[in-house]
C-alpha positions in Angstrom: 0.0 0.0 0.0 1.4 3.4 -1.0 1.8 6.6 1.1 -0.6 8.8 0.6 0.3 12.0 -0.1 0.2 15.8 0.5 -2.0 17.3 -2.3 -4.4 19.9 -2.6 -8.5 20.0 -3.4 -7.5 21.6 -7.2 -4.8 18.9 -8.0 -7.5 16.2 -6.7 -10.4 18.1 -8.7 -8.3 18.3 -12.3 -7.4 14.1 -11.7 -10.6 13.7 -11.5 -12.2 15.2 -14.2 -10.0 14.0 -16.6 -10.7 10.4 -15.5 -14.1 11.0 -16.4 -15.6 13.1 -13.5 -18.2 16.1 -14.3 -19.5 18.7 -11.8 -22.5 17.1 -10.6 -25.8 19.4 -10.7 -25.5 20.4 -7.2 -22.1 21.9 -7.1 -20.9 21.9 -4.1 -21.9 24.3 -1.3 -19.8 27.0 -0.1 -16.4 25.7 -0.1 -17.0 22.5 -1.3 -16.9 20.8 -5.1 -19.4 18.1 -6.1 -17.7 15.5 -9.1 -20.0 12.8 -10.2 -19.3 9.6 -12.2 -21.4 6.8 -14.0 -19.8 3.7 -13.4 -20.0 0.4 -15.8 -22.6 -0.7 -14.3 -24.7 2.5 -13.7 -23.7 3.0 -10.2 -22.9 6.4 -9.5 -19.6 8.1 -7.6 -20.1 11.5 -5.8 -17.3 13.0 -4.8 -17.1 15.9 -1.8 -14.1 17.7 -2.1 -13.3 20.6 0.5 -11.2 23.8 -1.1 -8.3 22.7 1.3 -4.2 23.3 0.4 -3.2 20.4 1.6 -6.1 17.9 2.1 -6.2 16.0 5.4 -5.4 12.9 5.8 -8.5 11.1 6.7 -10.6 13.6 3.9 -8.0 12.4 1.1 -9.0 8.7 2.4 -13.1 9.3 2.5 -12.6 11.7 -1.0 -10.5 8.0 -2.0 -13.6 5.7 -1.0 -16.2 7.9 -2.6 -14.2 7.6 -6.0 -15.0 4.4 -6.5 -10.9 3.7 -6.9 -8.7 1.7 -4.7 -6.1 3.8 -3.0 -3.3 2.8 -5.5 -5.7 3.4 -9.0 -6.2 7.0 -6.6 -2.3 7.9 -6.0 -1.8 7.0 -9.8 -4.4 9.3 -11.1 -2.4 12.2 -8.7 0.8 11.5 -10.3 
């Protein structure tokens, strides 16, 4: 398992939507971003991301689960 590490909400936001994420309808309130995903089989992946330079930990692991991607396929997307 790899080390996760120090990144920021706009860095985790531009991975995302060029993996295939899209703002989802709602948007995010305040100081929050909603990304949303259609999966292969039609399940869907919101994503909460807090406007935070660096992320904490444990949101970088709950933004991670929400994704849909384990937390390798996640650190490779960063990279």
């Amino acid at each position: 398992m790899s080390k996760l590490p120090s990144v920021s909400s706009d860095k985790i936001v531009k991975s995302l939507l060029n993996v295939g994420f899209n703002y989802a309808s709602i948007k995010g309130k305040g100081s929050h971003t909603a990304l949303l995903r259609e999966g292969l089989h039609g399940e869907k992946f919101l994503v909460i991301i807090p406007k935070r330079n660096p992320i904490p930990k444990g949101t970088l692991i709950s933004i991670i689960k929400q994704s849909g991607y384990s937390r390798d396929e996640f650190i490779t997307l960063l990279e």
